[in-house]
N, C-alpha and C positions, 0 to 999 in steps of 0.2 A: 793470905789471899787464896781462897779457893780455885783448883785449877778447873780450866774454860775445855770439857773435853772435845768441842771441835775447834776449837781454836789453840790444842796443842802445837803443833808444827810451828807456830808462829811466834817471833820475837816479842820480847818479856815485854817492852816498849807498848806493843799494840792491846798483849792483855790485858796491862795497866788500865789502857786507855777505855779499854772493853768493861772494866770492872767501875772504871768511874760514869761511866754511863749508865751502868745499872744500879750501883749507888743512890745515882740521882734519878731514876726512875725513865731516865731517857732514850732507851737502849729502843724500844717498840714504839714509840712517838719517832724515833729518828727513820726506821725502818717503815711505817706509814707514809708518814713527810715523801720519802723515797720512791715507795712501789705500791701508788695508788691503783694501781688496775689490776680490780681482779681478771679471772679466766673463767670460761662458762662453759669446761671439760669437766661437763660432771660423773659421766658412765662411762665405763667401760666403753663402748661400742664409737663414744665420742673420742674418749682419749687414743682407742686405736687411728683414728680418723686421722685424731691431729698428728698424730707420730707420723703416720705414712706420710702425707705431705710435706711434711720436715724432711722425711727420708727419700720422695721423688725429688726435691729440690737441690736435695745436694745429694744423695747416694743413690741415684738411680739406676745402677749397676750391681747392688750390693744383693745380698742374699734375700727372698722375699722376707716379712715377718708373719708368721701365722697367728702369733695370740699377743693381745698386748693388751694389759689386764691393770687395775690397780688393786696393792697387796697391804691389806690392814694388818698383817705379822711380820712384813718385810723389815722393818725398823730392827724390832725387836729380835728376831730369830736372827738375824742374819748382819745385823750394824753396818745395814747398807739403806743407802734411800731407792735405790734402784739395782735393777738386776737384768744379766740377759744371759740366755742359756740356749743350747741348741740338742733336741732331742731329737732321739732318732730310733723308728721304731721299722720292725720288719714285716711289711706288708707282702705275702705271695713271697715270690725268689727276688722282692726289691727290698732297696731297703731306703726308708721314705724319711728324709730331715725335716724339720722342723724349729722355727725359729722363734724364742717367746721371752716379752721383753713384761718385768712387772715394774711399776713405781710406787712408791710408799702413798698411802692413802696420807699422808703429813701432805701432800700437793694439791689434793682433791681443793684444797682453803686456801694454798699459798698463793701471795700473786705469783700472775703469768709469770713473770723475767723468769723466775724460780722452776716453774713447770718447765718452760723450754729448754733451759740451763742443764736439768736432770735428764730430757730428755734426747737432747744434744749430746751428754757425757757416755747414754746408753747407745745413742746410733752410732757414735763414734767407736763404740766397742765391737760394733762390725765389721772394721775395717780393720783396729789396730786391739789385740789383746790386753797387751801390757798399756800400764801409763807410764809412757815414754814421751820422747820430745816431738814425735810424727804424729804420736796421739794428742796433745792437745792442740799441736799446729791444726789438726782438724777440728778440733773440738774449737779453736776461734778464728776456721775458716766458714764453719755455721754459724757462730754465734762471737763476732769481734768482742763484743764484750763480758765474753766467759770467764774470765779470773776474778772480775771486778763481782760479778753476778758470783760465784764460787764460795768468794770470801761472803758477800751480801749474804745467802746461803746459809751458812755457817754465824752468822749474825743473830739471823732468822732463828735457826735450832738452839742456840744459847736462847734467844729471848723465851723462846716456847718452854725451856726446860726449866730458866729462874720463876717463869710464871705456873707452871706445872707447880713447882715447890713451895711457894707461897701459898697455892692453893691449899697444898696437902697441909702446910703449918698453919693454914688456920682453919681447917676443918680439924685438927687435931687438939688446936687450942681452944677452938669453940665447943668441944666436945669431953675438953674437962673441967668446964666451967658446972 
């Protein structure tokens, strides 16, 4: 059995059950079935939008955000789906922070549940650094059904990666015909 790399952390039991789905081809029909809606955060300028209102709703006390971008290298460079960092630059005798949240362009397509879920995990990193037990008590005080969405998640990235693969094996086998 091939291992499921976001689905490490998790009992042998469920990757079983992960791999018989994908066996039977049912792994991305069962995740449609599930998260019919997409999201229409297509820019930049839009997904800042949606952040902030996430962030007035429940963190309206927090730190402003200045940039909130989506990052087509973030995946990859960095084996994160999201990111947030605080820059800080010296303007005159101040010196001026700066708050910048990126999320993997893999969301720009994903349903909603997914974008909020990511994006829930990033504000929640405004508050609490580490993933501790205060950290995701906030992360499913925005979002009650963040574990469930987590694992869905991670569902999601399996099914894109077995599909990714198949792609590549049969552009490979068609190309030595």
């Amino acid at each position: 059995m091939e291992p499921l790399k976001y689905l490490a952390g998790y009992p042998q039991h469920i990757q079983a059950r992960v791999h018989e789905l994908i066996e039977q081809g049912r792994l991305g029909t069962m995740l449609v079935d599930k998260y019919r809606q997409a999201h229409s955060v297509r820019s930049d300028r839009q997904l800042y939008d949606y952040v902030q209102s996430l962030k007035d709703r429940h963190l309206r006390k927090s730190v402003p955000l200045g940039k909130v971008i989506y990052d087509g290298k973030l995946q990859v460079m960095k084996h994160a789906l999201g990111t947030h960092t605080a820059i800080s630059r010296v303007q005159g005798d101040r010196l001026k922070a700066s708050r910048e949240m990126r999320i993997a362009t893999v969301f720009r397509d994903a349903p909603a549940e997914f974008l909020r879920m990511i994006v829930v995990h990033e504000l929640a990193h405004l508050k609490q650094a580490e993933h501790n037990k205060s950290f995701y008590q906030l992360c499913t005080h925005m979002e009650p059904d963040y574990h469930q969405l987590e694992f869905d998640l991670r569902l999601y990235l399996t099914h894109l990666d077995v599909e990714a693969g198949r792609a590549l094996a049969s552009n490979n086998s068609s190309g030595l015909d």
